[in-house]
TORKOL-4160 file (C-alpha; in steps of 0.2 Angstrom, whole numbers, padded with zeros to 4 digits, m for minus):
383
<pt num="1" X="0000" Y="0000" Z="0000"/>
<pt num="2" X="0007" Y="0015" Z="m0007"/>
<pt num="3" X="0013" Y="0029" Z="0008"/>
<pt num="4" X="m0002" Y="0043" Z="0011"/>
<pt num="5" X="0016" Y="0055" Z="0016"/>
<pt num="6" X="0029" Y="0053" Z="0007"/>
<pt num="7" X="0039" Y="0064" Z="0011"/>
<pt num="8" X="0038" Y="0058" Z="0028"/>
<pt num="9" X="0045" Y="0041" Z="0025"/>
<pt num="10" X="0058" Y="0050" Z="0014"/>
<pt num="11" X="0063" Y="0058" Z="0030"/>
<pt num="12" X="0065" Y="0041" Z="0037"/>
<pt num="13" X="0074" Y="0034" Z="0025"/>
<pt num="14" X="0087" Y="0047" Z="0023"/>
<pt num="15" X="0087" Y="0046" Z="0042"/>
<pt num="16" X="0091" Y="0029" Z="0045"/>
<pt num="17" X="0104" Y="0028" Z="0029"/>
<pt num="18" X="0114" Y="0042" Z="0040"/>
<pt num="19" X="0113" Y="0029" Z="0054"/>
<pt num="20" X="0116" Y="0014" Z="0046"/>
<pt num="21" X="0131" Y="0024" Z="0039"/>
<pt num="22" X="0138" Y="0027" Z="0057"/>
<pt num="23" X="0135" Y="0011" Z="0063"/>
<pt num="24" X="0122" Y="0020" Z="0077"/>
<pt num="25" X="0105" Y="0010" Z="0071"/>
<pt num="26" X="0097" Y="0001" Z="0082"/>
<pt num="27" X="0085" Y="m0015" Z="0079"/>
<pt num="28" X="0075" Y="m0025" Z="0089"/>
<pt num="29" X="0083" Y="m0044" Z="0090"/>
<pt num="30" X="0070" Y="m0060" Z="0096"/>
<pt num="31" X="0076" Y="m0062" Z="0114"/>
<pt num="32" X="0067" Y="m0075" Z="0126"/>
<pt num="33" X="0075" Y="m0076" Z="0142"/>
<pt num="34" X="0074" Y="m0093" Z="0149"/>
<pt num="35" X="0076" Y="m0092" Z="0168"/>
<pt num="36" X="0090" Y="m0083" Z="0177"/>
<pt num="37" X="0105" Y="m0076" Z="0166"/>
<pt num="38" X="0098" Y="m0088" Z="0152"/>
<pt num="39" X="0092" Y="m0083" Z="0134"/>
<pt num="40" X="0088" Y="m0089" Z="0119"/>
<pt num="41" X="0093" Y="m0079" Z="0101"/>
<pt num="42" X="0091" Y="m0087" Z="0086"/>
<pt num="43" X="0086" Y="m0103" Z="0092"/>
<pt num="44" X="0102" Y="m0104" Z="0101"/>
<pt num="45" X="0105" Y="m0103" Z="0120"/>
<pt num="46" X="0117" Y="m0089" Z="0125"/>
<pt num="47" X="0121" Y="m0083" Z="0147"/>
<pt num="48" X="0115" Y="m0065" Z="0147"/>
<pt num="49" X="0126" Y="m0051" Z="0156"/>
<pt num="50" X="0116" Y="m0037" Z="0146"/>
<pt num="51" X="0102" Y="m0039" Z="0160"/>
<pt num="52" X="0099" Y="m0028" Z="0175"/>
<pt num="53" X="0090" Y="m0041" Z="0184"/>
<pt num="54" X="0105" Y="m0038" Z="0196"/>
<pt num="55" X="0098" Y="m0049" Z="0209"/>
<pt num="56" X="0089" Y="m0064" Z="0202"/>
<pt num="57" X="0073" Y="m0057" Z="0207"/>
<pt num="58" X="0061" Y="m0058" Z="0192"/>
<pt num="59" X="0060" Y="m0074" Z="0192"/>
<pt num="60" X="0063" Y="m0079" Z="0210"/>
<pt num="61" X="0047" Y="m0091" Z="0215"/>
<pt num="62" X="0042" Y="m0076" Z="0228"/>
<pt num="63" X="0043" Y="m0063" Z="0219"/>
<pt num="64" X="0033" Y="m0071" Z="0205"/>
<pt num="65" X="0019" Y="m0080" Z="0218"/>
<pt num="66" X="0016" Y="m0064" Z="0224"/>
<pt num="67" X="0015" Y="m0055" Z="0206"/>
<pt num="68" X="0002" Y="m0070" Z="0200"/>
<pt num="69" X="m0008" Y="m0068" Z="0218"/>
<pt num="70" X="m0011" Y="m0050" Z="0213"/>
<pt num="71" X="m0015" Y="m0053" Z="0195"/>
<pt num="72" X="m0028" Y="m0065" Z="0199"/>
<pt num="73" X="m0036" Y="m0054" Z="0213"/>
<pt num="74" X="m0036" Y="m0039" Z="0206"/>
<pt num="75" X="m0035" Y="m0040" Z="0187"/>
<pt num="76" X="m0021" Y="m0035" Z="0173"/>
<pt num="77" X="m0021" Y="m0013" Z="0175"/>
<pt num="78" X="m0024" Y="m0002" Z="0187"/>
<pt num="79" X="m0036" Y="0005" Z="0175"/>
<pt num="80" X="m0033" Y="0023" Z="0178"/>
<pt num="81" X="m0022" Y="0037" Z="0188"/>
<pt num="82" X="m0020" Y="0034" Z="0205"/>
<pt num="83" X="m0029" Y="0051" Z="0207"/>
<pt num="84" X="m0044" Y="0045" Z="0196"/>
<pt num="85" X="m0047" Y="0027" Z="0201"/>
<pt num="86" X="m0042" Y="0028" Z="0219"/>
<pt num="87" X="m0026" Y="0022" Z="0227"/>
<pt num="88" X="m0023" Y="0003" Z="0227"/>
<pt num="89" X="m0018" Y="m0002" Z="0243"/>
<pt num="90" X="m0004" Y="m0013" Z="0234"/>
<pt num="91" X="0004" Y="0006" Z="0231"/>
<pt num="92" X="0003" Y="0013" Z="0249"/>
<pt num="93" X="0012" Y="m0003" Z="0256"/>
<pt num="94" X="0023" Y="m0002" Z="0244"/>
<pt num="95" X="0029" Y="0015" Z="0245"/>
<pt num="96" X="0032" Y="0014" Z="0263"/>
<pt num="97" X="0042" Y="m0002" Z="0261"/>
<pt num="98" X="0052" Y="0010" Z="0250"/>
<pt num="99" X="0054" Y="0024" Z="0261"/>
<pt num="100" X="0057" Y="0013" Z="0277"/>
<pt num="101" X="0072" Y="0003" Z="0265"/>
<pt num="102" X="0079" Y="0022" Z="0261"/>
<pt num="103" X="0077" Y="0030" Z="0277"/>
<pt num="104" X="0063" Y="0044" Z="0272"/>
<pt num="105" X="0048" Y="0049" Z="0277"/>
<pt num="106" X="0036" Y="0045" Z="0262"/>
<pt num="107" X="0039" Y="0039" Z="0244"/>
<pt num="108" X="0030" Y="0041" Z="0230"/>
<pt num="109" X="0027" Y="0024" Z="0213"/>
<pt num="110" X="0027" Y="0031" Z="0198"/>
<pt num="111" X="0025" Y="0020" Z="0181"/>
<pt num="112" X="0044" Y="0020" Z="0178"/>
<pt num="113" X="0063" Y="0028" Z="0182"/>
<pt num="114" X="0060" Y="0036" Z="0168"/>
<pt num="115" X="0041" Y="0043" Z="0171"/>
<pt num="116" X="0049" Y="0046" Z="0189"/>
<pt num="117" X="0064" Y="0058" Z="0184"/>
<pt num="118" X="0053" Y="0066" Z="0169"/>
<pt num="119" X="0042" Y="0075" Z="0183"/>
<pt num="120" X="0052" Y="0075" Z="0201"/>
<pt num="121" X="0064" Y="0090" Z="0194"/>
<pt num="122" X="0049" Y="0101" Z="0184"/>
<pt num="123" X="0038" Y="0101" Z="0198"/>
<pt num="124" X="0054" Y="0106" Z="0210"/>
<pt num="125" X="0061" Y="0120" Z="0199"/>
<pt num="126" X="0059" Y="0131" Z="0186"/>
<pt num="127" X="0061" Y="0149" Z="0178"/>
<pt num="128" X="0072" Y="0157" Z="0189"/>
<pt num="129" X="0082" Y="0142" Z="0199"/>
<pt num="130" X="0098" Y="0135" Z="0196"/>
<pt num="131" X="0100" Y="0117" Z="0191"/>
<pt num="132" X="0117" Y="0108" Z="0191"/>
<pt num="133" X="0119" Y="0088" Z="0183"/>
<pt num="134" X="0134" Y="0080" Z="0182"/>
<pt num="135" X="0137" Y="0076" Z="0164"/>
<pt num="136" X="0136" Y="0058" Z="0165"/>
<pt num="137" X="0117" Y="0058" Z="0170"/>
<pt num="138" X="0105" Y="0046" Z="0162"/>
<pt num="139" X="0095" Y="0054" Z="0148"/>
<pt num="140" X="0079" Y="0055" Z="0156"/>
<pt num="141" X="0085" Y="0066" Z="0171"/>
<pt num="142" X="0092" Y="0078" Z="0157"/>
<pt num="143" X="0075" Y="0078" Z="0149"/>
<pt num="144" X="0069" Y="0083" Z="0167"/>
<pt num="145" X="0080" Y="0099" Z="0167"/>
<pt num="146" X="0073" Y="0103" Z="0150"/>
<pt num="147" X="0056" Y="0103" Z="0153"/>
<pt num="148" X="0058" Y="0112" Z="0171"/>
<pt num="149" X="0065" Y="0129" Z="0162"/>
<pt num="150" X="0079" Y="0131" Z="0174"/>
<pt num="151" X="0097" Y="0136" Z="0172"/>
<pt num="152" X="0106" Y="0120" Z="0167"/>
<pt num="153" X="0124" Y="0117" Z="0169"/>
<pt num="154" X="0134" Y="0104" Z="0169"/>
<pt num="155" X="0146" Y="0099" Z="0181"/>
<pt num="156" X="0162" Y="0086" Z="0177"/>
<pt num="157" X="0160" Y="0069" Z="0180"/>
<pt num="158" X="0161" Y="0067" Z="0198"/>
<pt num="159" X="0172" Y="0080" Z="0202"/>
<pt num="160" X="0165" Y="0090" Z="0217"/>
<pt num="161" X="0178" Y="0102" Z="0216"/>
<pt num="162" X="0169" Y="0109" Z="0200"/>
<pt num="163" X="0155" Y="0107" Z="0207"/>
<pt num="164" X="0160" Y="0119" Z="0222"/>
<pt num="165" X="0165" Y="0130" Z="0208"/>
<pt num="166" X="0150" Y="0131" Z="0199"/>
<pt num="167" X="0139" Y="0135" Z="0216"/>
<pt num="168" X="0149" Y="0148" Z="0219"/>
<pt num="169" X="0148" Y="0158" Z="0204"/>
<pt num="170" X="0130" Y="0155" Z="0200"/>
<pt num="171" X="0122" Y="0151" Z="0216"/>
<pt num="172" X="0119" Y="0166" Z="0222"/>
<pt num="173" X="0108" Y="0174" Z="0206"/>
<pt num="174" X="0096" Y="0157" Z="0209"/>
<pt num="175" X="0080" Y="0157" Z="0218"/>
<pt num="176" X="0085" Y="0139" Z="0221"/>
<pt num="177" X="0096" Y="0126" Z="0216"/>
<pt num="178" X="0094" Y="0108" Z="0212"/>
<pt num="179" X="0111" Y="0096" Z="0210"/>
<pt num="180" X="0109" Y="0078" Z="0201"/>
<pt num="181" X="0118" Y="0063" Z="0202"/>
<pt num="182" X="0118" Y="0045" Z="0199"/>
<pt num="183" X="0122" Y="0034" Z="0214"/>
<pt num="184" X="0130" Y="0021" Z="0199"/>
<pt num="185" X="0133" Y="0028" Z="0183"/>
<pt num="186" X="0123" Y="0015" Z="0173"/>
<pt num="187" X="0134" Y="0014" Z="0157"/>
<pt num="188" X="0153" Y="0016" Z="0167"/>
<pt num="189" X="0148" Y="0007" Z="0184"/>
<pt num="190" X="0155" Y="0018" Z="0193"/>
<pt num="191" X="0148" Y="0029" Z="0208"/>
<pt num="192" X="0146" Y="0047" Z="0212"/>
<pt num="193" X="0155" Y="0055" Z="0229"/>
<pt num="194" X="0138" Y="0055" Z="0236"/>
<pt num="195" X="0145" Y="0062" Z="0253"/>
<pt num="196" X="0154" Y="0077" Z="0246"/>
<pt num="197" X="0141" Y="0082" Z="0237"/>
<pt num="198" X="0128" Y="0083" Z="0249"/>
<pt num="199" X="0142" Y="0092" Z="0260"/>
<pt num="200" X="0141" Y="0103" Z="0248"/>
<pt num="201" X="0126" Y="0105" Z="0244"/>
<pt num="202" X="0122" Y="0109" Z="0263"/>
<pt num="203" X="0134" Y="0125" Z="0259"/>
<pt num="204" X="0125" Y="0132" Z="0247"/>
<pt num="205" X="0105" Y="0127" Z="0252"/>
<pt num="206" X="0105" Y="0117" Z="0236"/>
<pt num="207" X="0094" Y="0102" Z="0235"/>
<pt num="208" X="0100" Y="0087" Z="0229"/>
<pt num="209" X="0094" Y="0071" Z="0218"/>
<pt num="210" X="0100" Y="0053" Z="0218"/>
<pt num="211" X="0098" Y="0042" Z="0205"/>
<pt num="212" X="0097" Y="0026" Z="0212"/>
<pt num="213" X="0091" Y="0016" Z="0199"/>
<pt num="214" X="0108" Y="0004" Z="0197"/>
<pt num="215" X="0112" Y="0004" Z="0216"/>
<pt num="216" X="0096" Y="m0001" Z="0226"/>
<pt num="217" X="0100" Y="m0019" Z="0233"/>
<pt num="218" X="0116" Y="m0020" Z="0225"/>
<pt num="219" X="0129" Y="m0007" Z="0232"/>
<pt num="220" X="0132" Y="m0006" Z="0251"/>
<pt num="221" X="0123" Y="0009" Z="0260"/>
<pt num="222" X="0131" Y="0027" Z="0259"/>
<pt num="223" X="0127" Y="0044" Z="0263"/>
<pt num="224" X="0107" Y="0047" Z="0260"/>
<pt num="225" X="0102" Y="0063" Z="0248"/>
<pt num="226" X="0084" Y="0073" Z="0251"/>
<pt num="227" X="0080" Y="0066" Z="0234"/>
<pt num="228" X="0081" Y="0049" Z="0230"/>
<pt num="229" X="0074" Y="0040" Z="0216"/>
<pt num="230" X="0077" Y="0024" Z="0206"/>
<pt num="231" X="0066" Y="0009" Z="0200"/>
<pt num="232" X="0058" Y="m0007" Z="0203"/>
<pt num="233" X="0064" Y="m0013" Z="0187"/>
<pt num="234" X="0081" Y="m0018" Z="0192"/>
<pt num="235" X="0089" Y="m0026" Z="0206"/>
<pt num="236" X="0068" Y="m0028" Z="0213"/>
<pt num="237" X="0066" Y="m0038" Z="0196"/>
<pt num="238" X="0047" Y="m0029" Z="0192"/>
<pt num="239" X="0042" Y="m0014" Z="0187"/>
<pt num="240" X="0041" Y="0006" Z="0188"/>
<pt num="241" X="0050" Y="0019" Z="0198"/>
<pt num="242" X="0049" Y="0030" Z="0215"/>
<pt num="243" X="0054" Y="0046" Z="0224"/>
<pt num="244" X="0058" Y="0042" Z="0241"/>
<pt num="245" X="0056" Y="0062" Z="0253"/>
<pt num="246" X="0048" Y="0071" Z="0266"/>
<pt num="247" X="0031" Y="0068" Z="0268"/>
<pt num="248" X="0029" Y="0087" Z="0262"/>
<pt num="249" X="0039" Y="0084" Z="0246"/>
<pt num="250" X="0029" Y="0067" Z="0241"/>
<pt num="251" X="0014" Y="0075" Z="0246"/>
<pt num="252" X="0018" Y="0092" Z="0233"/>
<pt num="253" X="0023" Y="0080" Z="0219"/>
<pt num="254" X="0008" Y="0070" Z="0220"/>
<pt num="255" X="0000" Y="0085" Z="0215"/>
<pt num="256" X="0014" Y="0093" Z="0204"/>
<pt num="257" X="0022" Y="0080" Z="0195"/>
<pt num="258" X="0016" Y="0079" Z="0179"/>
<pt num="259" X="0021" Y="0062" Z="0174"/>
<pt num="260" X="0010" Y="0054" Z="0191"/>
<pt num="261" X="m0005" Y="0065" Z="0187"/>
<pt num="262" X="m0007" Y="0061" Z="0171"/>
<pt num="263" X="m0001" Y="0042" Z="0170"/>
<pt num="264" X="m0010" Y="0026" Z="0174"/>
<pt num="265" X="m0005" Y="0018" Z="0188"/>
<pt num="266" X="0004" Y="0003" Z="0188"/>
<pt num="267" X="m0002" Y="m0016" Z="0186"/>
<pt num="268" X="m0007" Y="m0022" Z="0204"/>
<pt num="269" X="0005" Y="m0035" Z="0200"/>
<pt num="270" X="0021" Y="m0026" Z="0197"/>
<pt num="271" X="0020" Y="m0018" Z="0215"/>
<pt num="272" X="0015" Y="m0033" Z="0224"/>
<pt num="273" X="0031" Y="m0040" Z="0214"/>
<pt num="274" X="0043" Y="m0026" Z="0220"/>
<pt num="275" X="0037" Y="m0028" Z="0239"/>
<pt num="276" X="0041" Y="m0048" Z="0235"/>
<pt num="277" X="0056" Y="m0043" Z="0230"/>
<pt num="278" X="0060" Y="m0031" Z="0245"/>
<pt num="279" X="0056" Y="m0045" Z="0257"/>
<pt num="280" X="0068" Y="m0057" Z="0250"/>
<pt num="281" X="0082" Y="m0043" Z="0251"/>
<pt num="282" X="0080" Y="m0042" Z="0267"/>
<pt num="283" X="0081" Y="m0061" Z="0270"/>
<pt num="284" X="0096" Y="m0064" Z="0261"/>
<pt num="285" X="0110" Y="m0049" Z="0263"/>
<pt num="286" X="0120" Y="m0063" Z="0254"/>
<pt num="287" X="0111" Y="m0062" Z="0238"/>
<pt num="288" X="0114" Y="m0043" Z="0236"/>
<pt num="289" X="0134" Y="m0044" Z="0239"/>
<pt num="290" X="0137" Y="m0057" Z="0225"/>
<pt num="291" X="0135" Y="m0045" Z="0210"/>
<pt num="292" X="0150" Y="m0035" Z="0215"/>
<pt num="293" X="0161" Y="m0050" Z="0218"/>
<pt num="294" X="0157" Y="m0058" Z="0203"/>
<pt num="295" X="0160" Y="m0043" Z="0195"/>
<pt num="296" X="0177" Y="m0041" Z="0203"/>
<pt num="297" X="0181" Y="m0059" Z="0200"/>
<pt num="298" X="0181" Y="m0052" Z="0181"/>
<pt num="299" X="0188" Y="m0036" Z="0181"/>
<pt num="300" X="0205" Y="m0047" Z="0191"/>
<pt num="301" X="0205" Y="m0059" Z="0178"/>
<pt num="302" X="0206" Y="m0046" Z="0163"/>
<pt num="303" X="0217" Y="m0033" Z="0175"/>
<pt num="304" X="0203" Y="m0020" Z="0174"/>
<pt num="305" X="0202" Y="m0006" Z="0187"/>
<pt num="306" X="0192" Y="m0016" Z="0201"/>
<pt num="307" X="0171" Y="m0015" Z="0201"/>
<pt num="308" X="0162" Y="m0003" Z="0210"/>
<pt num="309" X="0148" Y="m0011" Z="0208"/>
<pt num="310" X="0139" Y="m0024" Z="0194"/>
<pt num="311" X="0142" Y="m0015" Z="0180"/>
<pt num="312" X="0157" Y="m0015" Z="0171"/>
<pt num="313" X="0161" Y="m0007" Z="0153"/>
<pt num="314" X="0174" Y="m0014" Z="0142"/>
<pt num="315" X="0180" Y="0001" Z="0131"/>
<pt num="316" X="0181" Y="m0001" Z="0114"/>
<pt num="317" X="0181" Y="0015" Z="0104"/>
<pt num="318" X="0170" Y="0016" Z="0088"/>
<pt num="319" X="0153" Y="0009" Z="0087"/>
<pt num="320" X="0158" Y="m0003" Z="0072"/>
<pt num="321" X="0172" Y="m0012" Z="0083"/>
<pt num="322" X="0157" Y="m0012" Z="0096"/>
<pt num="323" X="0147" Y="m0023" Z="0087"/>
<pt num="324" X="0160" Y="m0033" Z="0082"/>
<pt num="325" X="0165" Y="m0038" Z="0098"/>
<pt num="326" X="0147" Y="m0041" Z="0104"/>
<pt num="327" X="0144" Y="m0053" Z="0089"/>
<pt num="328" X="0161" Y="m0064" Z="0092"/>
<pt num="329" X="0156" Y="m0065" Z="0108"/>
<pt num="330" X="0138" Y="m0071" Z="0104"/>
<pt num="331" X="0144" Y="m0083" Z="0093"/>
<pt num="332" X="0154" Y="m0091" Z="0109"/>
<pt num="333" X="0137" Y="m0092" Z="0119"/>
<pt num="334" X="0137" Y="m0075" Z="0130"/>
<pt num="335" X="0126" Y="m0058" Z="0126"/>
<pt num="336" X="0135" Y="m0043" Z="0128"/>
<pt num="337" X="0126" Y="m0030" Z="0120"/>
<pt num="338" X="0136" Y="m0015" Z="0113"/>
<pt num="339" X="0135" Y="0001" Z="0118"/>
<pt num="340" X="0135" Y="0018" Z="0106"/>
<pt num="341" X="0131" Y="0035" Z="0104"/>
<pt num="342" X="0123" Y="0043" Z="0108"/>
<pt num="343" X="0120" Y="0034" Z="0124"/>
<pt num="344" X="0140" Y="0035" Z="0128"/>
<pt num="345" X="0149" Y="0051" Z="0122"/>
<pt num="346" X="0156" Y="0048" Z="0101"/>
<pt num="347" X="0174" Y="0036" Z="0102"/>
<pt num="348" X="0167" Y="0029" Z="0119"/>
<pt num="349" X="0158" Y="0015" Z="0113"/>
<pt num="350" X="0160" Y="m0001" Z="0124"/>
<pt num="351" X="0152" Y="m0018" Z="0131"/>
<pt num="352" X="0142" Y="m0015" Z="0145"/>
<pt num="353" X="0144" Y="m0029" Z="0157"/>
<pt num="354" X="0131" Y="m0035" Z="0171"/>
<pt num="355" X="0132" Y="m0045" Z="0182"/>
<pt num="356" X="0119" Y="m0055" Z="0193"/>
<pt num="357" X="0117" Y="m0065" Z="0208"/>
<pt num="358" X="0110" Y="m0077" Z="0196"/>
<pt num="359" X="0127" Y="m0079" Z="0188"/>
<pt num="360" X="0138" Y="m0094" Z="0192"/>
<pt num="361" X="0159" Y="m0091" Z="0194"/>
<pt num="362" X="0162" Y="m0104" Z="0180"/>
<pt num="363" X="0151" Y="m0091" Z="0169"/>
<pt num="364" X="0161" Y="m0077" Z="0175"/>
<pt num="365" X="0178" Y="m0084" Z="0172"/>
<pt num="366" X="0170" Y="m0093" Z="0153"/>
<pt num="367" X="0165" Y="m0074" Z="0149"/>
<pt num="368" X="0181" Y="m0066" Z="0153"/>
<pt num="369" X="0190" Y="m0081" Z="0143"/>
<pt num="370" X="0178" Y="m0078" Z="0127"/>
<pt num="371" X="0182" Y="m0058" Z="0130"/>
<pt num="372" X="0201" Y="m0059" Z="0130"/>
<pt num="373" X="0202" Y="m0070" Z="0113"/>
<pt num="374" X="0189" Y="m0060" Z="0105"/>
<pt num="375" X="0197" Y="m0045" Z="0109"/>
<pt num="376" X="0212" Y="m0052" Z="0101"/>
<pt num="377" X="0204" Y="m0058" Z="0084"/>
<pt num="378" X="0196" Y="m0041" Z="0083"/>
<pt num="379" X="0217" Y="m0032" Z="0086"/>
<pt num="380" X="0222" Y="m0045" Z="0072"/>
<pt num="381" X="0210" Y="m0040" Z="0057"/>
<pt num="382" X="0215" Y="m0025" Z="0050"/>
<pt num="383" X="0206" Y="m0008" Z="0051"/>
């Protein structure tokens, strides 16, 4: 059937040949995970450590009990807004499971880490106020800062003393001032002084935002921030994401932010998952220390700077030797899914490494194995 537009699909075309060109496309491939780091591509089995199911939670039989129970008492959706249909009582005990792991007052479900950091920083500053992100922040808490309105700077990877630098020279022109962060950096794995920030922060009455999404139930407990969000999609294994505040915060953003107002609420099953999942880290402190071993079992066997926390990249450079390395080391039975702009800055493309509780040493060692001959096929074929 011929095109109604086309000059639209032209667009497209001419789009995706600029992509293709870079080696930046990106396609969907047939995955079916088979249970723990297991997958199926192609008909073949593969161990996954592209997953973010850090702790082996989505399909621990708890946490998936507890997701059936709900969905055959209370039905698929939510059917509405919280604000429209009511408020399940799945969400209230949820969100004070939440806010009791973190330490706060109250938290807030929204329908995911992304939905979550799309509306905590518009309804929190605007025209006027000063907002300062490190420059390795995930792309949804930079679309926050856009659609507050607020002065946006950047600040240098974890570097506080820019930071301090920044706050002093613009601080003072700002009504207020919001600093952002990632606990884990999702794409390096490694973590944000969390500490000196906040010390800082303290200095010059600046509030601050955590993004926990990669460190809930994975990384050890560190200083906590007035802001802190993440996800349930993660190291809980479910779905959706959360504020965790005051009771005054939580309360303002239930009416403010845009992205809870005006959202469905989550399927009863994926918070009576999450809580699951809560419950069985707190039962087993062991399950949550094994992602950082395993990764640092890796990172010593290929002599890489030691793990901060499950993630671990494996720079590579261009996006073309990328995706090389990720094929090679697919057809040796491991998914390791490359990593390109403009998700990493251009002439950082890398494998992004995750671990899991789910994953077995033998895996661990086999992977690094795979990676170090792989990497020296890809050295001996001429560029």
């Amino acid at each position: 059937m011929p095109s109604a537009f086309p000059s639209l699909d032209a667009f497209a075309r001419d789009k995706l040949a600029g992509l293709d060109a870079a080696g930046l496309r990106r396609r969907l491939v047939p995955t079916r995970r088979t249970g723990g780091v297991g997958a199926e591509r192609a008909g073949r089995p593969v161990v996954s450590f592209s997953c973010n199911d850090y702790l082996g939670l989505a399909t621990h039989p708890a946490v998936v009990a507890a997701a059936r129970e709900a969905l055959e008492r209370y039905g698929a959706g939510s059917g509405g807004s919280r604000l429209v249909t009511g408020n399940h009582p799945l969400f209230a005990e949820l969100e004070a499971a939440l806010a009791a792991r973190k330490g706060h007052e109250a938290a807030l479900v929204f329908g995911s880490g992304y939905l979550a950091n799309l509306g905590i920083t518009p309804a929190l500053a605007g025209a006027g106020d000063l907002i300062l992100i490190d420059e390795l922040g995930h792309s949804c808490m930079w679309a926050g800062t856009r659609l507050a309105g607020a002065r946006t700077l950047a600040f240098r990877h974890n570097d506080p003393a820019h930071l301090e630098a920044l706050l002093a020279r613009e601080r003072g022109a700002a009504r207020h001032a919001l600093i952002l962060t990632e606990r884990v950096f999702s794409m390096d794995g490694d973590r944000a002084p969390v500490a000196d920030i906040l010390a800082l922060a303290a200095r010059f009455d600046a509030w601050t935002l955590v993004d926990d999404a990669h460190g809930l139930g994975v990384v050890g407990p560190d200083a906590t921030a007035p802001l802190e969000m993440g996800t349930l999609s993660k190291a809980l294994g479910s779905y959706g994401g959360y504020l965790c505040a005051s009771r005054a915060v939580v309360d303002l953003l239930t009416s403010r932010a845009r992205s809870f107002v005006y959202t469905t609420g989550l399927p009863p099953a994926s918070a009576a998952a999450a809580l699951a999942a809560l419950a069985v880290i707190a039962a087993e402190p062991e399950r949550a220390a094994r992602p950082l071993a395993l990764a640092r079992r890796f990172t010593a066997r290929l002599g890489l700077p030691e793990a901060e926390s499950a993630v671990v990249p494996v720079q590579v450079g261009e996006a073309e030797a990328a995706l090389a390395l990720s094929r090679a080391l697919e057809a040796r039975g491991f998914l390791v899914v490359a990593i390109r702009p403009p998700t990493v800055p251009p002439g950082t493309a890398r494998l992004r490494v995750a671990f899991s509780a789910a994953h077995a040493e033998p895996e661990v060692d086999a992977l690094a194995d795979a990676l170090t001959d792989a990497l020296a096929d890809l050295r001996a074929v001429p560029q």
